[in-house]
C-alpha positions as CSV (number, residue, x, y, z in Angstrom):
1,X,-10.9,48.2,48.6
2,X,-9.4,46.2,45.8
3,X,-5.9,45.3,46.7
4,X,-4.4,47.6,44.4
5,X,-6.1,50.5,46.2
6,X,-5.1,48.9,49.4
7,X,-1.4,48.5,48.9
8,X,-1.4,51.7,47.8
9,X,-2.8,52.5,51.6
10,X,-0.3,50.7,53.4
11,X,2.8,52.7,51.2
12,X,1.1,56.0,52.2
13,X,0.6,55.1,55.9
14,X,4.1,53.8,56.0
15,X,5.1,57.2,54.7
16,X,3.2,58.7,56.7
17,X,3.8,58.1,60.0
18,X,7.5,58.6,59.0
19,X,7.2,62.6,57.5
20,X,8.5,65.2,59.4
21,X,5.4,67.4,58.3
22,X,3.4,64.9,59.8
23,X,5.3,65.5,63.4
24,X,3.3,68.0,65.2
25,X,-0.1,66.2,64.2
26,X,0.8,62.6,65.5
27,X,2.7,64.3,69.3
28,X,-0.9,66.3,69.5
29,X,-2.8,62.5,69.2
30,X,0.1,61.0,71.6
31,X,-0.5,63.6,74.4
32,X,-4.4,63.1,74.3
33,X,-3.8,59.0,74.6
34,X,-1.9,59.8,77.5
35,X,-4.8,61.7,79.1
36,X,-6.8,59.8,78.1
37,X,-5.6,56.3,79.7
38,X,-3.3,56.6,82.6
39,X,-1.5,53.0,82.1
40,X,-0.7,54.9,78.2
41,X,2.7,56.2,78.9
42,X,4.7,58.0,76.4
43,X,7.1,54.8,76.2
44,X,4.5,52.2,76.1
45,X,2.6,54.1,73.0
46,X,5.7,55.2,71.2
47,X,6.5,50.7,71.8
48,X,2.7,50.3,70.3
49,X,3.1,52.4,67.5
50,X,6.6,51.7,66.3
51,X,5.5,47.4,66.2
52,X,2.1,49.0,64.1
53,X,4.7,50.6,61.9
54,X,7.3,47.5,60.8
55,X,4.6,44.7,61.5
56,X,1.6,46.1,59.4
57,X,2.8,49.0,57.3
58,X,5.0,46.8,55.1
59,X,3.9,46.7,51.2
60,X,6.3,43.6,50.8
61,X,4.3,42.1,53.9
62,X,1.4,41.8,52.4
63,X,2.7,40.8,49.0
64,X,3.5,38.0,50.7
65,X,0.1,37.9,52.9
66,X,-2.4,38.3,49.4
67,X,0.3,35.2,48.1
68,X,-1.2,32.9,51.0
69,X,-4.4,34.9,51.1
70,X,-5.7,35.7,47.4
71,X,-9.5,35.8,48.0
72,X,-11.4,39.0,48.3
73,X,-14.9,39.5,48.6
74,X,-17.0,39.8,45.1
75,X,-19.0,42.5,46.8
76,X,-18.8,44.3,50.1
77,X,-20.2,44.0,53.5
78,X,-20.3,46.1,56.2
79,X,-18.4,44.8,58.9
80,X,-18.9,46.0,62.7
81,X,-15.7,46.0,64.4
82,X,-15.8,46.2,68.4
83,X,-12.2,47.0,69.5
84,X,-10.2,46.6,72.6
85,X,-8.6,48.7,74.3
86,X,-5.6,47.6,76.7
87,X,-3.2,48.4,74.4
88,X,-2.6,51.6,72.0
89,X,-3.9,50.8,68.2
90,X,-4.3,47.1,69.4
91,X,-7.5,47.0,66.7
92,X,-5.5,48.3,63.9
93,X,-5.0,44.6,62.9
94,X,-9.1,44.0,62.1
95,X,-9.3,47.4,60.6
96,X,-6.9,46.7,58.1
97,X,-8.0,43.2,57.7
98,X,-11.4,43.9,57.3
99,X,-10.3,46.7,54.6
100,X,-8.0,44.4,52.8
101,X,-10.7,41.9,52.4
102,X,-12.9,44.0,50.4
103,X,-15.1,44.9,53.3
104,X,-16.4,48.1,54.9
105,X,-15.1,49.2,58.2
106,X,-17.5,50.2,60.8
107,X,-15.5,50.9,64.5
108,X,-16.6,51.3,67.4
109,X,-13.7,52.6,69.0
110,X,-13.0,51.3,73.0
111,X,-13.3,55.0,75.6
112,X,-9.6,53.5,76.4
113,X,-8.0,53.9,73.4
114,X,-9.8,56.8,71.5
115,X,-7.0,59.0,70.2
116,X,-4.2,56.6,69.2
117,X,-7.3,54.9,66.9
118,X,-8.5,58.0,65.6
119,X,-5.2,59.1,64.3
120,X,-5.0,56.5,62.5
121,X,-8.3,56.4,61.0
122,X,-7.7,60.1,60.2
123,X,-4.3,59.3,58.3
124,X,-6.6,56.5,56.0
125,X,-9.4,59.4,55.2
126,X,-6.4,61.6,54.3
127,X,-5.6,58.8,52.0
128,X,-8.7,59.0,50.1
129,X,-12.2,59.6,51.2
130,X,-13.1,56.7,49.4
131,X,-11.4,54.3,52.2
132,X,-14.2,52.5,53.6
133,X,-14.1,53.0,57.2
134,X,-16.9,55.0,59.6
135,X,-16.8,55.5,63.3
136,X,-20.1,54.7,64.6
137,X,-21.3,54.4,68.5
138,X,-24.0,51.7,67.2
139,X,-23.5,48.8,65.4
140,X,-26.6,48.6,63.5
141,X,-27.6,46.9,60.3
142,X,-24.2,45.2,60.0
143,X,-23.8,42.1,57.8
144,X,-21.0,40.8,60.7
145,X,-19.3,41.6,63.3
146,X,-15.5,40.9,65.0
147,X,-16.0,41.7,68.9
148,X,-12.7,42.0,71.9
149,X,-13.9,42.0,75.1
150,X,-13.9,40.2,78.4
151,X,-15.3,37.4,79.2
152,X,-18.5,39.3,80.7
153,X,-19.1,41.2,77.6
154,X,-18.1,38.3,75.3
155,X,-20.8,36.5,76.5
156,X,-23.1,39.8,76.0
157,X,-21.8,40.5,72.4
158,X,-22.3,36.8,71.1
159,X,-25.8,36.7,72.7
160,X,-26.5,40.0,71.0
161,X,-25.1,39.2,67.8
162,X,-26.3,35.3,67.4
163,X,-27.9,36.2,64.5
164,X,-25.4,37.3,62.1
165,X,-21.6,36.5,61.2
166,X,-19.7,37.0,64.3
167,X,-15.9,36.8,66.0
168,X,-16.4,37.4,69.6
169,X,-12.9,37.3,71.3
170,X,-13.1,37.2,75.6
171,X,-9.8,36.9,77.9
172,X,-6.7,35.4,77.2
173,X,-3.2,35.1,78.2
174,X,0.1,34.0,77.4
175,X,2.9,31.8,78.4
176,X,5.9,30.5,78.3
177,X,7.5,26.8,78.6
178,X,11.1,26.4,80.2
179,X,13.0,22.8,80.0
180,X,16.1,23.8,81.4
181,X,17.8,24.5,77.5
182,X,17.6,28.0,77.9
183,X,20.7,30.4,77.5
184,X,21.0,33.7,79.4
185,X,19.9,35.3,76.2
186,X,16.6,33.8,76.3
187,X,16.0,34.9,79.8
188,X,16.5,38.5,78.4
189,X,14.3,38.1,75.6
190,X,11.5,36.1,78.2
191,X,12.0,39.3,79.9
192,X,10.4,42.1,77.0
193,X,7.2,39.0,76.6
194,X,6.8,39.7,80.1
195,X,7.4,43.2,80.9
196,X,6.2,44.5,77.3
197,X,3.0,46.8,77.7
198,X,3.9,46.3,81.4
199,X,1.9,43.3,81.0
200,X,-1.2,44.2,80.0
201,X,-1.2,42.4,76.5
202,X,-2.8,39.2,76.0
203,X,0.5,38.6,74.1
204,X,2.5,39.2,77.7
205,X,3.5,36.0,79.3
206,X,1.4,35.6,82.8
207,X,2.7,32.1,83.8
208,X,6.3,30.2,83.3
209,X,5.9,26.5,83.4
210,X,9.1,25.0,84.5
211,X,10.0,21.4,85.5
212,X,9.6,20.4,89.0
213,X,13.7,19.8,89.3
214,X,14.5,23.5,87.2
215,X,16.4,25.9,89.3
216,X,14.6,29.6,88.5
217,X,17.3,31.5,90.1
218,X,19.2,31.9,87.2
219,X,16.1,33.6,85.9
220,X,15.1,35.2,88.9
221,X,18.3,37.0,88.2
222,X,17.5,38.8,84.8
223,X,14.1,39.5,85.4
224,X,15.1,41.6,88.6
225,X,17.2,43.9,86.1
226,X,14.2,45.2,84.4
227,X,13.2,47.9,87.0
228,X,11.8,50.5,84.1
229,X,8.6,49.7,84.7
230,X,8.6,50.6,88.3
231,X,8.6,53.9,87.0
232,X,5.0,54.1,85.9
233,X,2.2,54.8,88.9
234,X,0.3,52.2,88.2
235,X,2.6,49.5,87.8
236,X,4.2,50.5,90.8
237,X,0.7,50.2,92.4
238,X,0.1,47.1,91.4
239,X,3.2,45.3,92.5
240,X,3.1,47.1,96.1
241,X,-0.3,46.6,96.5
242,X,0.1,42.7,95.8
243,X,3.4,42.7,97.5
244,X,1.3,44.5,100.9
245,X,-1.9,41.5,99.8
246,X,0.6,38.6,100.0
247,X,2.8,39.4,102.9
248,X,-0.8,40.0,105.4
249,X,-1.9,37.2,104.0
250,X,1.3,34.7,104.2
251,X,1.3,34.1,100.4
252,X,4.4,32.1,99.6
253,X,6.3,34.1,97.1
254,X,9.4,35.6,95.4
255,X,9.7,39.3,95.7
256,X,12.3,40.4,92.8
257,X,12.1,44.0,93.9
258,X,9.8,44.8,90.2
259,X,7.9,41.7,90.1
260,X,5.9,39.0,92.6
261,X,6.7,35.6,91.2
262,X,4.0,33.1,92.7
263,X,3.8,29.3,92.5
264,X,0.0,28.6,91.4
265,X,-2.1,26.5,89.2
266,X,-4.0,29.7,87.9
267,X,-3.1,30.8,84.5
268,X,-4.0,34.3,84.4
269,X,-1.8,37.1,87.3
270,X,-2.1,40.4,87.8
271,X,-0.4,43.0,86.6
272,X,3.1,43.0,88.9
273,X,2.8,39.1,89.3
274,X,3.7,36.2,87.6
275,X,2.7,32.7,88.2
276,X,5.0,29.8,88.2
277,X,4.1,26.6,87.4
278,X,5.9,23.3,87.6
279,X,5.3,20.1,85.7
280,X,6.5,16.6,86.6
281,X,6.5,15.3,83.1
282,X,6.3,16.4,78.9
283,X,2.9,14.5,79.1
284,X,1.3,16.1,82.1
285,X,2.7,20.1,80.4
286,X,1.0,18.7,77.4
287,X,-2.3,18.1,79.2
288,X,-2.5,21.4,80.8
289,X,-1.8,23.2,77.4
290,X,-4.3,21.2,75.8
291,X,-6.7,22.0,79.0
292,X,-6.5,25.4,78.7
293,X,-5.5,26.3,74.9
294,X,-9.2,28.7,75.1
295,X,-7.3,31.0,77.6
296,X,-3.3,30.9,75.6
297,X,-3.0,33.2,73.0
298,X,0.6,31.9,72.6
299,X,2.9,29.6,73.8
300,X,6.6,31.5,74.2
301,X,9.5,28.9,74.5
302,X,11.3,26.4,71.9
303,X,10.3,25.4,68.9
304,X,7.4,22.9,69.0
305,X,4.5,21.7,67.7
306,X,1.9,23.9,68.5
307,X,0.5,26.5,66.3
308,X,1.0,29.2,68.7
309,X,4.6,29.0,69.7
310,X,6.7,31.6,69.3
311,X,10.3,32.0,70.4
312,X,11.9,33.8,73.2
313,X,11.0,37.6,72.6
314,X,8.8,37.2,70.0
315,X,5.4,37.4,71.7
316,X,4.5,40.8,71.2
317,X,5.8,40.5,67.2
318,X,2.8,39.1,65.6
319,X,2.6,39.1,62.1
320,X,-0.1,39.5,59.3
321,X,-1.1,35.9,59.6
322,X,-0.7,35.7,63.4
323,X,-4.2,35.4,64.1
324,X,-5.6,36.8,67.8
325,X,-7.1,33.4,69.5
326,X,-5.9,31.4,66.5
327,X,-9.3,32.3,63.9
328,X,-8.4,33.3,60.7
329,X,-9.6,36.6,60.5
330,X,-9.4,37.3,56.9
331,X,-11.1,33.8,56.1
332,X,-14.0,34.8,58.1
333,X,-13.8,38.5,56.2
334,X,-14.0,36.8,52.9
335,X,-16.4,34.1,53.6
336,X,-19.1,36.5,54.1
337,X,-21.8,36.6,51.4
């Protein structure tokens, strides 16, 4: 699509998914996501779709995007897109991407997140049938090809696709750096990075890194207010079932009544745990970011000079350019030739 016709896209979506006539439709696609996957509650895809609506449905957005970003390519490729499916719509970001570069749109959409996706797609066809997108089952004959996975099948997909153009994402995580500056207020807003999605996002914050003098009670005390997201099953699960794991096996731990907080020097918890980790100095926190930037999708906390900092409640607001694992999908999309 020329950006014309694409802007033109966004305006409509935006409309859209805001029209009363429209209503009936989107509640019909809601209720099968939440058959469909039994971690999608109606909160957490009503949370999905309203950050889809103000982060990536925004004409004046990507004004300022094509500003920064004015390439397309001369002629279009068809463009295999693999997507996740932890979150509801969490591939909307390469579809539009890959439309906005000039490229075709070829999804294979993940058996978790089916419906959510599909309405979506459905709302671009209604657009125009001219929108370049196709859901396939088999990538085939594709000129590239942008892959989420796990580790396991990250490994699979850029074996499988080493001969063409390829982004092949695998497991990540956030998290999030304390140094004893923080205000009440940030402990709220640490809060919605970690309990967001009920922490299933690579964007949620799995490990706090605090210095080995820092007092986390103060802490401790917000994040024990959040007890919403005992109300799902499977949360629930998860934190009793931990809960049970660490008490027969005399794990050390805090037990804030909705979430397991665990001193370790792993990066990545389970769902219902988070992992505390303390550092002696700045230098020694630097070396452990630097040692495991391939797993940190962002860094929440103060200002600094990483790339991939974000502030305190910010995680799950990524915009245009914010860049899953830090590659520049639209450079890759309009690199292709």
């Amino acid at each position: 699509m020329r950006k014309e016709s694409f802007l033109q896209l966004i305006a409509f979506l935006s409309d859209y998914f805001t029209k009363s006539s429209n209503k009936e439709k989107i509640e019909l696609f809601v209720d099968r996501a939440k058959n469909e996957n039994p971690w999608f509650s109606e909160h957490l895809i009503r949370e999905a779709m309203e950050a889809v609506q103000k982060q990536f449905f925004d004409v004046a957005a990507w004004d300022a995007f094509f500003l920064q970003h004015p390439h397309q390519v001369p002629a279009s490729h068809k463009v295999g897109l693999i997507l996740a499916g932890n979150l509801p719509a969490v591939g909307i970001h390469d579809v539009l991407m890959t439309l906005a570069s000039g490229n075709e749109a070829y999804i294979k959409l993940s058996s978790q997140d089916k419906s959510i996706m599909l309405l979506y797609v459905q709302a671009m066809q209604e657009f125009s049938s001219d929108v370049p997108i196709q859901l396939i089952e088999r990538l085939q004959g594709m000129d590239a090809v942008i892959a989420t996975g796990s580790d396991f099948s990250g490994s699979y997909f850029a074996h499988y696709f080493a001969t063409i153009p390829h982004i092949i994402r695998k497991n990540r995580t956030s998290i999030a750096v304390l140094d004893g500056s923080e205000s009440q207020e940030d402990f709220h807003a640490l809060a919605s990075d970690v309990f967001s999605y009920y922490g299933l996002g690579c964007r949620n914050v799995s490990t706090i890194a605090i210095p080995e003098a820092y007092d986390p009670t103060p802490l401790f005390d917000v994040l024990t207010q959040y007890h919403w997201v005992l109300d799902h099953t499977k949360y629930s699960n998860n934190y009793q079932y931990h809960k049970t794991l660490f008490l027969l096996n005399q794990i050390p731990h805090f037990d804030l009544g909705n979430l397991l907080i665990q001193e370790s020097q792993d990066l990545v918890s389970p769902v219902g745990v988070v992992y505390l980790r303390k550092y002696a100095s700045p230098d020694e926190l630097q070396s452990w970011i630097q040692t495991s930037e391939g797993k940190i999708q962002c860094i929440v906390g103060a200002e600094s000079d990483h790339e991939n900092q974000v502030g305190f409640g910010k995680s799950q607001q990524p915009g245009l350019s914010d860049f899953a694992d830090g590659i520049d999908t639209y450079a890759f999309l309009t690199s292709l030739s």
